[in-house]
C-alpha positions in Angstrom: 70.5 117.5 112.1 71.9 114.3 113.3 73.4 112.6 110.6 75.7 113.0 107.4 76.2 110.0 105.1 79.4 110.5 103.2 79.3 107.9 100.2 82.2 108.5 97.9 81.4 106.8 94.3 83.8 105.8 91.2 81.9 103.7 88.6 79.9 101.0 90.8 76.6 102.2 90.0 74.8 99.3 90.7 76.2 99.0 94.4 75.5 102.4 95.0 71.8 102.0 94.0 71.4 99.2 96.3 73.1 101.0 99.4 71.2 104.3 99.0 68.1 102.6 99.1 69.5 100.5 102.6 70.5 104.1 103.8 67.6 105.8 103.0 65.5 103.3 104.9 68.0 103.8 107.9 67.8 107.1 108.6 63.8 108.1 107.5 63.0 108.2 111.3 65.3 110.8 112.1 66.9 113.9 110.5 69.6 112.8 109.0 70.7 113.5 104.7 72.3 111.9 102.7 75.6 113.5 100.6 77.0 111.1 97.2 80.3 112.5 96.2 81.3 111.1 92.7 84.9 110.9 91.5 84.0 111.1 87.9 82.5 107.9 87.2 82.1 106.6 83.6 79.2 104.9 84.0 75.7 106.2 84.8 75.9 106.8 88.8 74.9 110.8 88.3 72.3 109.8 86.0 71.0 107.1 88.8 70.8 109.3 92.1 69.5 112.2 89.9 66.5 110.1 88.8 65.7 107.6 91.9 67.2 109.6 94.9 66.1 113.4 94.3 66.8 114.2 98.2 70.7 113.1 97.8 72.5 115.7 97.9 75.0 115.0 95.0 78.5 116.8 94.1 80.5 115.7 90.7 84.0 116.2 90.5 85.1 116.7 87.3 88.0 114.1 88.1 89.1 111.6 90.2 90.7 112.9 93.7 91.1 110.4 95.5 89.2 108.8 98.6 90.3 111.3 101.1 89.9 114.7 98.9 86.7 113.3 97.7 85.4 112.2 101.4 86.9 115.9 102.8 84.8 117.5 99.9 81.5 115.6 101.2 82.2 116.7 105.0 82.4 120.3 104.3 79.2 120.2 103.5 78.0 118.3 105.8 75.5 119.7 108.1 74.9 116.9 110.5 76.2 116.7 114.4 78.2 113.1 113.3 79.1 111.9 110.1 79.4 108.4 108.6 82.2 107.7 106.0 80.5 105.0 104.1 81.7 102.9 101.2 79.2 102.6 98.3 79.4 98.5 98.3 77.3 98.4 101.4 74.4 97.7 102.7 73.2 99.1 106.0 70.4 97.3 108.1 66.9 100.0 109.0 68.5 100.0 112.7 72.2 100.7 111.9 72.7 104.2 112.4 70.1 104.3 115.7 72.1 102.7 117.4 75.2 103.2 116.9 74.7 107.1 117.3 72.9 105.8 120.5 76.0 104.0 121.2 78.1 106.8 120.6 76.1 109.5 122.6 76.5 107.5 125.7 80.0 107.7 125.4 82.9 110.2 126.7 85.0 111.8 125.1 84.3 109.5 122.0 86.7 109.1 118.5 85.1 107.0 115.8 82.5 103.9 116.4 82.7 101.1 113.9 81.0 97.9 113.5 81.0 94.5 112.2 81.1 94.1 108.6 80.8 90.7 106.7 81.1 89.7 103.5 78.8 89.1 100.6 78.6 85.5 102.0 77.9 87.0 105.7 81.2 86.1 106.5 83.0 88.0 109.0 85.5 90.5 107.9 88.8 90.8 110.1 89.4 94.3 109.0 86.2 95.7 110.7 89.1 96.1 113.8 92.2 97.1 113.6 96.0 97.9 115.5 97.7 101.0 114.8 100.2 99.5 112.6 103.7 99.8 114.3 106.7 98.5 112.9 106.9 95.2 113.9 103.3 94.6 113.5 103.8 96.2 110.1 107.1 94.0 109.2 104.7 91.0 109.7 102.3 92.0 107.6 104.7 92.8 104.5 105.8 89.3 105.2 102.6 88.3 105.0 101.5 87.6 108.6 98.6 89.3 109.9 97.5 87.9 112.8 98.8 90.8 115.3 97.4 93.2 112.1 93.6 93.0 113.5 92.6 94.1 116.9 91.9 90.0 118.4 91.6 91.2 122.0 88.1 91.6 120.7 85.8 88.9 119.9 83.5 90.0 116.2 80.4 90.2 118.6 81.6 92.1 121.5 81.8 96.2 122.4 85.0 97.4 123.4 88.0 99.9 122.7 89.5 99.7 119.1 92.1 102.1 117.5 91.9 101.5 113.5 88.9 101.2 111.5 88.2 100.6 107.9 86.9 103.4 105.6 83.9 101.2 104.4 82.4 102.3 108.1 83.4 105.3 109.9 81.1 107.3 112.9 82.2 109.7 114.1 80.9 113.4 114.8 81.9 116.0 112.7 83.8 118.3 114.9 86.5 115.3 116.0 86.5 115.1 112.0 87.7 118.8 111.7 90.0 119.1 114.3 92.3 116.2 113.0 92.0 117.8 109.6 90.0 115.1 108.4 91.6 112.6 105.9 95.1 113.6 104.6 95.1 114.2 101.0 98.8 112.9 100.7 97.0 109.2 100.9 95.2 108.7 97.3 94.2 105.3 98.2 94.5 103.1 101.0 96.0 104.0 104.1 94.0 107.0 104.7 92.0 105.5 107.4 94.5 104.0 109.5 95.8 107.7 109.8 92.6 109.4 110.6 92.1 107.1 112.9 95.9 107.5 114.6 94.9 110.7 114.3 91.8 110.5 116.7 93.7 108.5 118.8 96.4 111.0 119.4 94.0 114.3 119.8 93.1 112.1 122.9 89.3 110.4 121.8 88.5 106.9 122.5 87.2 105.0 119.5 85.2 102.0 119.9 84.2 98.6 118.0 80.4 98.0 118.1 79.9 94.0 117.2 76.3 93.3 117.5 75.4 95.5 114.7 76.7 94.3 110.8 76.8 95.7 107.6 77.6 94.1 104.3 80.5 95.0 102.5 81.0 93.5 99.6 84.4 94.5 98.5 86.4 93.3 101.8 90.0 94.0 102.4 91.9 93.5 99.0 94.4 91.0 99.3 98.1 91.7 98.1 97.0 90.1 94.3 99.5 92.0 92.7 102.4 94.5 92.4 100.1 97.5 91.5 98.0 97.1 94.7 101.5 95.9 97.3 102.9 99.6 95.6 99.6 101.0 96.5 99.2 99.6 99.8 103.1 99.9 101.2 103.2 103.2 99.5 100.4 104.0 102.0 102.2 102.3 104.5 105.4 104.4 104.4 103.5 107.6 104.0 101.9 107.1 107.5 105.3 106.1 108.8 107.1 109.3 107.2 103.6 111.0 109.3 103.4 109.4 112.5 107.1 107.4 113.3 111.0 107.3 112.6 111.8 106.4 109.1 112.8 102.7 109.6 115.4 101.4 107.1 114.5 97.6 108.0 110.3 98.4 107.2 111.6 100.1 103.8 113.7 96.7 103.1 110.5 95.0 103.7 107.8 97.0 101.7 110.1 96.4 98.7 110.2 92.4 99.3 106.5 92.7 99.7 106.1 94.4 96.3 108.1 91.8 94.8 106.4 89.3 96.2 103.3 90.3 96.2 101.7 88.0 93.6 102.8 84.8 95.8 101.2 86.0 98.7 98.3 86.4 97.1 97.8 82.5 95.7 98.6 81.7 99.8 95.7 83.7 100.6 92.9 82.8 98.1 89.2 82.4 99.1 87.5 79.3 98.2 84.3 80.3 96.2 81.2 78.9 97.0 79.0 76.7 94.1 75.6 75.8 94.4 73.0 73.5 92.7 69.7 76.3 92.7 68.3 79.3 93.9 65.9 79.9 96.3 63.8 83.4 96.1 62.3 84.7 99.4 59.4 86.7 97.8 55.8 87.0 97.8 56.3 87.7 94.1 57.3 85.3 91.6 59.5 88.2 89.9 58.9 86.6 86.3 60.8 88.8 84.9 64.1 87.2 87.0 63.1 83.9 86.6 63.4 84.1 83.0 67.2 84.5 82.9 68.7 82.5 86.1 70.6 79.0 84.7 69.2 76.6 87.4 66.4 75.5 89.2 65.0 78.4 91.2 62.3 77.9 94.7 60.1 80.5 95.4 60.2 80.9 99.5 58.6 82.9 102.0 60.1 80.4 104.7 64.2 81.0 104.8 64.4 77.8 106.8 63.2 75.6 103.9 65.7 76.3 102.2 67.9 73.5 100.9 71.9 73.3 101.3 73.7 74.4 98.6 71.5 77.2 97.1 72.0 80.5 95.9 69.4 82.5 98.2 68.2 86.1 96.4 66.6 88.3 99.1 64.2 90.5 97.3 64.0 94.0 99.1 60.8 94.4 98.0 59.2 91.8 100.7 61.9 91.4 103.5 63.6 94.7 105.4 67.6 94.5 105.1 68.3 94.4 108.4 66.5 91.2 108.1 68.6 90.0 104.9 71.7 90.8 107.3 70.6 89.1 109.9 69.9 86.0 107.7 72.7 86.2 105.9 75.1 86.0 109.4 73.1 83.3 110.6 72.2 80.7 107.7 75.8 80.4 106.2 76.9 78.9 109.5 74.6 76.4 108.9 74.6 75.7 104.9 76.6 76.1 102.0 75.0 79.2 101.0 75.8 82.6 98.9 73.5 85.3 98.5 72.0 87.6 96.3 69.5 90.7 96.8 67.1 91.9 94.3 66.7 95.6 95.0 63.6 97.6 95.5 61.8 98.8 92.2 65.3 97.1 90.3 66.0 95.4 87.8 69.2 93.8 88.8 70.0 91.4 91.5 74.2 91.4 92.8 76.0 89.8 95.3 79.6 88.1 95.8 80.4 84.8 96.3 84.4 85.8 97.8 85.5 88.5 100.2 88.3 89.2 97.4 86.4 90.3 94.5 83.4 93.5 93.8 81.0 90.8 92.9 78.7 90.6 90.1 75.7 92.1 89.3 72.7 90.3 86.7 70.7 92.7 85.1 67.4 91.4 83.5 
């Protein structure tokens, strides 16, 4: 078997439904399964996978442990040659994982392979490459500069050498995963990996950023909005230094200035959420059923290039392929002042996100 997609899941059963369909389109060429570890939702994410996706394999934990416990449980099972560590508010395109495993078979000696991930306004997301964070680049981040944070030698379209990726996207094959001891359950959340992918990088492997293939992630990098996610966050952050480095009084001095001040940085970095006048609905289907309960004018479109600035643009699955949607997504938001939707196969929900900073929202009809 080729491939093991790892999806860890806590409550966002809507997401997942959407990203297991992208994911099982990506992967029905080749042998590849897919494994949905849930960390004791609420909602009805069992109830979901057990009834639309009967060939997931699906383990429920009977509480919540964590990202990396709950990720380590879905690799042990894994029976795949490479594994992908994949958040559940995704969306993979039909030729993600072809080439990237491509990419990473051509390669020596190879760590983890990442790609680019935008937003739910196709809007590049910084964190899709990263800088081991040492203490100075760390320092500036607490302070709330992170320019030196991301990895900027590379451009968001090139291939190249990368040491720190986000655990939305992770590649990598399943025996670099072991011998590093996969993630380290002393991280709960966040943080966990930036030291998996030290890790990789001190075992000796090269890990690589792969920029002409995206993937939608609608969640993004949360921003320091308030003291419970700076603890969360700088907690991490002092873990991995306790891990990897000296214990540096000045970085301590700083995570507890950037705990205290974490709900001004986060008014400095606000994202400016897009409005729109009407929706446009690339379908061959009127989808009646949708029109009903949208609040403005709505255009039926099989032509993306009519459509008019300022719209709301739902992609329904059902008549255009995702890597497709992604593609469009990337390339019309340059151009107008867009936000997008998608309409899932067979669903009777459409979500999307107009800001990097927030889940989304999801209209059920």
């Amino acid at each position: 078997m080729q491939l093991s997609v790892i999806i860890l899941n806590y409550n966002v059963r809507y997401f997942l439904e959407l990203c297991l369909q992208s994911v099982e389109a990506a992967i029905k060429d080749f042998e590849a399964e897919i494994i949905v570890v849930d960390n004791n939702s609420h909602d009805d994410s069992c109830k979901m996978v057990k009834a639309n996706f009967p060939n997931v394999k699906l383990i429920e934990n009977k509480e919540n442990l964590g990202f990396s416990k709950g990720n380590n449980i879905g690799v042990k099972l894994a029976k795949g040659e490479f594994v992908c560590i994949l958040n559940p508010d995704t969306v993979v395109g039909e030729n993600t994982f072809k080439t990237l495993l491509s990419f990473a078979k051509m390669q020596d000696n190879v760590g983890v392979v990442g790609c680019k991930l935008i937003d739910g306004n196709g809007i590049f997301l910084p964190e899709s490459k990263r800088n081991v964070p040492i203490t100075k680049i760390a320092i500036q981040k607490a302070l709330g500069n992170d320019a030196h944070y991301y990895a900027n030698h590379l451009n968001e379209n090139e291939i190249g050498e990368t040491d720190v990726f986000v655990g939305a996207f992770m590649l990598l094959k399943k025996t670099v995963y072991n011998e590093v001891k996969g993630f380290d359950e002393d991280y709960f959340m966040y943080g966990e990996d930036i030291d998996l992918s030290y890790k990789i990088k001190k075992a000796g492997y090269k890990s690589y950023y792969y920029g002409k293939t995206s993937v939608i992630h609608y969640k993004g990098e949360s921003t320091l909005k308030d003291k419970t996610y700076a603890k969360r966050f700088y907690g991490a952050m002092q873990i991995f230094y306790k891990k990897h480095f000296k214990n540096n009084w000045c970085f301590d001095a700083l995570v507890f200035l950037g705990i205290q001040f974490a709900q001004w940085f986060g008014k400095t970095n606000s994202t400016k959420i897009l409005k729109f006048k009407n929706y446009a609905l690339v379908s061959n289907n009127n989808q009646e059923a949708l029109l009903k309960i949208l609040s403005k004018p709505v255009d039926v479109v099989l032509d993306i290039s009519k459509i008019k600035n300022n719209t709301q643009v739902i992609f329904d699955a059902n008549y255009i392929s995702y890597q497709t949607i992604i593609d469009e997504m990337e390339t019309s938001e340059k151009n107008k002042n867009l936000s997008f939707k998608i309409l899932p196969k067979n669903a009777n929900f459409i979500l999307g996100s107009h800001s990097s900073k927030s889940r989304g929202e999801v209209i059920r009809f």
